[in-house]
Each structure stands twice: as C-alpha cells, then as structure tokens.
C-alpha positions as CSV (number, residue, x, y, z in Angstrom):
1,X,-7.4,7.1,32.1
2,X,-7.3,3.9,33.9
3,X,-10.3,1.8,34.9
4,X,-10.7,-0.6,37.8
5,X,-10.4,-3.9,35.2
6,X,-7.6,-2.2,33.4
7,X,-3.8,-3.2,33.8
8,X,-1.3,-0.7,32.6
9,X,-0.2,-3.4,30.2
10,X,-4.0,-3.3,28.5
11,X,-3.6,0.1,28.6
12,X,-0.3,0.5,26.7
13,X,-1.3,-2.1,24.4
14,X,-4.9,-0.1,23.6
15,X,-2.4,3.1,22.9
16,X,-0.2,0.7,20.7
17,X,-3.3,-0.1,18.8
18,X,-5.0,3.2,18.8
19,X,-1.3,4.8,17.7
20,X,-1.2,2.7,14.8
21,X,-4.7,3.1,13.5
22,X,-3.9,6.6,13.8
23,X,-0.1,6.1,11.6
24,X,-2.6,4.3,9.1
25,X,-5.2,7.7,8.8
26,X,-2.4,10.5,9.1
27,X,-0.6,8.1,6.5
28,X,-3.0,8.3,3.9
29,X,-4.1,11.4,4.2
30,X,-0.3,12.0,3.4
31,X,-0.3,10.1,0.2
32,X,-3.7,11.9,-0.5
33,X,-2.0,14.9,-0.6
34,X,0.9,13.8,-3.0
35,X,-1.0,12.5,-5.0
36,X,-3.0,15.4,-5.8
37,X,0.0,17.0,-6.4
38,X,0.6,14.9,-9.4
39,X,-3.0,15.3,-10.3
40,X,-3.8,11.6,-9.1
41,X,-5.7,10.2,-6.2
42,X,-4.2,7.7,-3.7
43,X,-5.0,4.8,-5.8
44,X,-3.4,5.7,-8.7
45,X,-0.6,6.5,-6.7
46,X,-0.5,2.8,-5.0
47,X,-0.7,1.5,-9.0
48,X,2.3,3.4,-10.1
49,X,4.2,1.6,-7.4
50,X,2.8,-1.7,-8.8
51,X,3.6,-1.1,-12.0
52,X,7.0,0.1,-10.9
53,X,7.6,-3.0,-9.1
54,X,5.0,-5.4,-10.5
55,X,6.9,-7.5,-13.7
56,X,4.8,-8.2,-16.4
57,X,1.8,-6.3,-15.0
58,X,-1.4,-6.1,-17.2
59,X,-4.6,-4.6,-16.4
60,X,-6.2,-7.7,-15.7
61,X,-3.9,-8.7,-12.5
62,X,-3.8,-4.9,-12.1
63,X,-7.6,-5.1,-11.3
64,X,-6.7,-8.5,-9.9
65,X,-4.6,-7.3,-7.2
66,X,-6.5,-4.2,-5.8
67,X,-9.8,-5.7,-6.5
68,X,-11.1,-3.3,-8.4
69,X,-13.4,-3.6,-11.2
70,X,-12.0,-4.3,-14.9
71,X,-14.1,-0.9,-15.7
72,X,-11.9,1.2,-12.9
73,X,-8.9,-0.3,-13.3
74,X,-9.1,1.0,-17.1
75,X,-10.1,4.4,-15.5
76,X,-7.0,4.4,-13.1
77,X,-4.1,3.5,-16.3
78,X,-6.1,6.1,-18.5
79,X,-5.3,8.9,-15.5
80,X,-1.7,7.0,-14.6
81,X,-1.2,7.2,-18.7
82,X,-1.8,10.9,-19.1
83,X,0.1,12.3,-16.6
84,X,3.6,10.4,-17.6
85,X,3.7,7.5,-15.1
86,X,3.0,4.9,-17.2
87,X,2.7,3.1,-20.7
88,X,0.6,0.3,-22.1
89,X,3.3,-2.0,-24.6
90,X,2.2,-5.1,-26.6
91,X,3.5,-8.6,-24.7
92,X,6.7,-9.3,-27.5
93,X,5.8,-12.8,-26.3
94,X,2.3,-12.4,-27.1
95,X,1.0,-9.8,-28.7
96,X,-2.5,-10.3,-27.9
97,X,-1.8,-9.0,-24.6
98,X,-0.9,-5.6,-22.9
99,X,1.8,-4.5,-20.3
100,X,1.4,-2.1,-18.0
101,X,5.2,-0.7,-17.6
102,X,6.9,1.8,-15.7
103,X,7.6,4.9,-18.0
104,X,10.6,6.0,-15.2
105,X,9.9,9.8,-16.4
106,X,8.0,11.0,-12.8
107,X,9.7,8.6,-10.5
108,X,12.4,11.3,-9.1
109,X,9.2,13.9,-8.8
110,X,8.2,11.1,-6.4
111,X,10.8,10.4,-4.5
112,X,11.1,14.5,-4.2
113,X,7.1,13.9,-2.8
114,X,8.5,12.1,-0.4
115,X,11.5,13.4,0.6
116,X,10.5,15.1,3.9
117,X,8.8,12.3,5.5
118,X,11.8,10.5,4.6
119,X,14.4,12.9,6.1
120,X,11.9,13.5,9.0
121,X,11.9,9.5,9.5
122,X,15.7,9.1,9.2
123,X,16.1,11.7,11.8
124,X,13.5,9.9,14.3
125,X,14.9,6.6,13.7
126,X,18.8,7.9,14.7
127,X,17.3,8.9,18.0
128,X,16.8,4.6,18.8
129,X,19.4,2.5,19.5
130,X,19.9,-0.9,17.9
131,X,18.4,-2.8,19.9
132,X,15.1,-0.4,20.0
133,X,15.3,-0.4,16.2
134,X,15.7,-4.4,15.8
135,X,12.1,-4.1,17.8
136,X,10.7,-1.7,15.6
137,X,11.7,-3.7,12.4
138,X,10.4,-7.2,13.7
139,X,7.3,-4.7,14.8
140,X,6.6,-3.0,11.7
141,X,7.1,-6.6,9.5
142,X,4.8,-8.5,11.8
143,X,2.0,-5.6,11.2
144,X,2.8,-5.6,7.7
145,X,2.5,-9.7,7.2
146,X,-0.6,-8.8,9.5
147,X,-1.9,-6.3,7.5
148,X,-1.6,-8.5,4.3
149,X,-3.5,-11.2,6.0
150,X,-6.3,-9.3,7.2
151,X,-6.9,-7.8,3.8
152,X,-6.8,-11.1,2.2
153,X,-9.7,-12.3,4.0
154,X,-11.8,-9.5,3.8
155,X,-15.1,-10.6,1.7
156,X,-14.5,-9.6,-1.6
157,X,-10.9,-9.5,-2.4
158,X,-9.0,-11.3,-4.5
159,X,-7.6,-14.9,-2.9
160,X,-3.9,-15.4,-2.7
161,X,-3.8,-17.5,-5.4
162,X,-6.0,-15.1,-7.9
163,X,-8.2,-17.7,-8.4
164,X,-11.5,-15.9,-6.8
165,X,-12.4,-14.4,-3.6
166,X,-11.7,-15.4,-0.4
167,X,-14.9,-14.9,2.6
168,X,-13.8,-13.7,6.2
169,X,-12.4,-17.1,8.7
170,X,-14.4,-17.7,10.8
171,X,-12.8,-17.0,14.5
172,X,-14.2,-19.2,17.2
173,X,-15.6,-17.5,20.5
C-alpha cells in the first residue's frame, strides 16, 4: 500500500528487494529438501558442487572457502564420503597432502534432483523475450557479483585472497 512519502518507483524497488529475499528463502529451503534426499544437509550439498568444480580441492581451502571450522569441514567430507559423492586421493605431486575429488557416481541422481525446477525454469524463461531476458541476465550477474561481495565482508569470512578475515567496510552516513 502506498504512503504519502512513497513513489511507485520506491515501491516497486522495495517488492524487487523483498521478491528476492524471498527467491533466496524458498531457494534454500529447496536445496534443503534435496539434500535430505541424498541423506545430506544443504552444506554438504553446496561442497559436492565445490568439489565437482573446485581443482585440486583439499580440506583445508574446503574449510577455507565456506569458513567453516577445520573440525566441520572434516565432519561434512566424512558424510559427502559415505554416501558416494566424494573421495579423498593422495596429491601425486605431494603425497603429504589430500584431494578432495569428485567421485562422478551421484552427479546424474542430482541433476534428476533438480530436474523440475529446471524444466519449470526453462518454461518461465520462454515466456520473455530477448530483450526482457538480456535484463534478467545482467540482473541476476549483478546480484550474484553482489552477493559475493557482501559475503566477503561479512566479519568472519575468509578474505579474497585466503589470507585471513576480512571485517565489515565501513559505509559513511
């Protein structure tokens, strides 16, 4: 409902905001559910894309990269390790060291997961045209590239470089 002060550009842009806050809820709850299928929880399920896509992962950037402890992050390859995702291999290069690797046995289960939000996606998306879905790509990799920023800054996460943690900027009033 609109308010004396409000524009119905501020108001579209608060539904923008609220609409993808809500995307980001109804979204996990989504991989919440998959991953319970496969007897994970939605972390897990966010490291078996890193180490499907992560090269030369160990646990050590593992725990690096999702800022969780060295303890957890032992916790999440045991689980990812006993239901098939993934492996722990000796470095060939150095054998001192363990990689975290893809074991490829569970990824067309996933992308089975996922099929219907994929279909259901494909189907939404053919209803734009090109220009509307030029928009929504720009849109979605300018929240993305968003996204990462804001996370990067939070206090307590691992700094882009991996080389500590990085406290909130400081915005000026």
């Amino acid at each position: 409902m609109s308010t004396p002060s409000s524009s119905p550009r501020s108001e579209l842009i608060a539904r923008i905001e609220d609409g993808v806050r809500d995307n980001g809820g109804r979204g996990q709850l989504l991989h919440q559910a998959i991953a319970q299928h496969f007897g994970l929880n939605p972390t897990d399920m966010k490291c078996v894309d890193l180490a499907r896509s992560e090269p030369r992962l160990t646990a050590g950037r593992l725990a690096e990269i999702t800022g969780m402890s060295t303890s957890a992050t032992t916790a999440v390859l045991d689980r990812m390790e006993r239901a098939g995702f993934i492996e722990r291999v000796r470095d060939p290069e150095d054998r001192r060291r363990v990689i975290v690797v893809s074991t490829g046995r569970r990824e067309q289960e996933v992308a089975e997961a996922f099929l219907p939000l994929k279909d259901a996606m494909r189907s939404l998306l053919e209803s734009y045209d090109d220009a509307q879905l030029e928009l929504l790509d720009a849109f979605t990799s300018r929240v993305n590239q968003l996204l990462r920023e804001v996370t990067r800054e939070m206090p307590g996460t691992a700094s882009p470089s991996g080389t500590g943690t990085v406290t909130r900027r400081r915005v000026a009033s």
